[in-house]
C-alpha positions in Angstrom: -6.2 2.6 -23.0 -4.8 3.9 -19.9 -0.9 5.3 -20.7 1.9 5.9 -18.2 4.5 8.3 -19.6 7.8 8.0 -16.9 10.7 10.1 -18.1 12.5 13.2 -16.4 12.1 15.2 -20.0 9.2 17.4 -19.4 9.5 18.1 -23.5 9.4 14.3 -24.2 6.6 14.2 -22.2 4.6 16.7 -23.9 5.5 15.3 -27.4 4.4 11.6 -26.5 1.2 13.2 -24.7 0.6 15.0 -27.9 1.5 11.6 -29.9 -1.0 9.9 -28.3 -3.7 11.8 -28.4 -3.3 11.9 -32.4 -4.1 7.9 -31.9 -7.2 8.8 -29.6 -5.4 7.8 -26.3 -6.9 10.3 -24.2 -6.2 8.6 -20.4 -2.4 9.7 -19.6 -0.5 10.1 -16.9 2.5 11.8 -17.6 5.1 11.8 -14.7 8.5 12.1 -14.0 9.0 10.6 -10.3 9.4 6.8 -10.8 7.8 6.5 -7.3 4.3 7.9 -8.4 4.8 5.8 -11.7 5.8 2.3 -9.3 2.2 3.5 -7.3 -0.1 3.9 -10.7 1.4 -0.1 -11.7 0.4 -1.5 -8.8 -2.9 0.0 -8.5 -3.1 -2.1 -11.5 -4.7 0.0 -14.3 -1.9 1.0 -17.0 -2.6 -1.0 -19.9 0.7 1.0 -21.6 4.0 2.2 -20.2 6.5 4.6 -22.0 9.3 4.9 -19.9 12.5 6.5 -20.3 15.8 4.5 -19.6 18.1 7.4 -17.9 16.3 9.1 -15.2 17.9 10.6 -12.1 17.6 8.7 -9.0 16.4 5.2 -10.3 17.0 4.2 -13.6 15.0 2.6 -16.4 16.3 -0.5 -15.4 15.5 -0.5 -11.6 11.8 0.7 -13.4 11.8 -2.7 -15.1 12.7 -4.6 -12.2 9.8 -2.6 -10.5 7.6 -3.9 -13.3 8.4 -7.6 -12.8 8.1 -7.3 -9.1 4.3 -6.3 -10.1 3.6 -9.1 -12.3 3.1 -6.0 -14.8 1.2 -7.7 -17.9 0.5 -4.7 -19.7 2.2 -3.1 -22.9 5.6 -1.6 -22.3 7.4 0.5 -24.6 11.0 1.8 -23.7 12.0 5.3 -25.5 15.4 6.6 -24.9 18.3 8.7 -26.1 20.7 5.7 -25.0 22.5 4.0 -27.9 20.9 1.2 -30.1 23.1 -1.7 -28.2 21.9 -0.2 -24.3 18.3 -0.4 -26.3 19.0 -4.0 -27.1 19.6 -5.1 -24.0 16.5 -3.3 -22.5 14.6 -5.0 -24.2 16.2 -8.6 -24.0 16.2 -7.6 -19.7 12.2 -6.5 -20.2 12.1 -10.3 -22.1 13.6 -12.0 -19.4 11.8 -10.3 -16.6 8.4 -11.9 -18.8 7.2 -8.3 -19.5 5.3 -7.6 -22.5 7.7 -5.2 -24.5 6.4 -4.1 -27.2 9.4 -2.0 -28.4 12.1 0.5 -27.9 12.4 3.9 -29.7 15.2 6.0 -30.0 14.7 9.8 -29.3 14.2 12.2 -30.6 11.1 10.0 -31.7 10.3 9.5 -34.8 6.1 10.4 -34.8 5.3 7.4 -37.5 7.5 4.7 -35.5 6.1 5.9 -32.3 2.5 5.6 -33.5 3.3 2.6 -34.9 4.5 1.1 -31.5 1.3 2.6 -29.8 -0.9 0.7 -32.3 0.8 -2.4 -31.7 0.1 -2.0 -28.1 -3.3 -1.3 -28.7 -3.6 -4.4 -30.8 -2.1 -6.5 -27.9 -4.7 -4.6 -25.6 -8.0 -5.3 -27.8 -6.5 -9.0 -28.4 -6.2 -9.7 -24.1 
C-alpha cells in the first residue's frame, strides 16, 4: 500500500513511519512540503494519506481542498494536535469534499488506534 505521510513534525513522521512498518507497510513517503505531497497525489499512486492539519504555509485544510481538486479516491487519515471539535469538522469537510476519510487521530498518537486506522484503510484498499 503506497503511504503519504504530510506533516511539518519530523518526530511525527518518524513515529508513523515506524507505525507502519509494524503493519508491513513498507512504501512511504514521508514529507513535510505540501507541494511535493500535492505532486505524489496527482501522479496518482497513494493509496493512504496521513496528513497533519496545522502546517506552515498551507494548512491541512487547503491540503484537503488539494485532494478534492484531484479527484483523490484513496484512504485518508487526518492526525493532529488540534482539538477534538477542529477534528470533527475535518473530517465532516473531508466528507463533503467526497474523500474517503477513513479517520482522524489525535496526537500524540495512540499506536493501537493508529494501527487500527491503518488496517481499516487497508481493508478499504484490498476491498476496491
Amino acid at each position: 500500500m503506497k503511504t503519504l505521510i504530510l506533516d511539518d513534525d519530523q518526530i511525527f513522521l518518524t513515529v508513523a513511519k515506524a507505525v507502519l512498518g509494524m503493519s508491513n507497510i513498507t512504501d512511504i513517503t514521508a514529507t513535510i512540503n505540501p507541494q511535493e505531497a500535492r505532486a505524489l497525489v496527482t501522479g496518482g499512486e497513494v493509496e493512504l494519506i496521513i496528513s497533519d492539519l496545522n502546517m506552515p504555509g498551507h494548512d491541512g485544510f487547503a491540503f484537503l481542498k488539494d485532494l478534492a481538486d484531484a479527484a483523490y479516491d484513496g484512504a485518508l487519515i487526518i492526525a493532529s494536535g488540534e482539538n477534538d471539535s477542529i477534528l470533527s469538522s475535518a473530517r465532516q469537510i473531508a466528507r463533503r469534499m467526497k474523500l474517503n476519510i477513513v479517520g482522524t487521530i489525535n496526537k500524540p498518537i495512540n499506536v493501537t488506534s493508529f494501527e487500527t486506522l491503518v488496517g481499516e484503510a487497508r481493508v478499504q484498499d484490498a476491498n476496491a
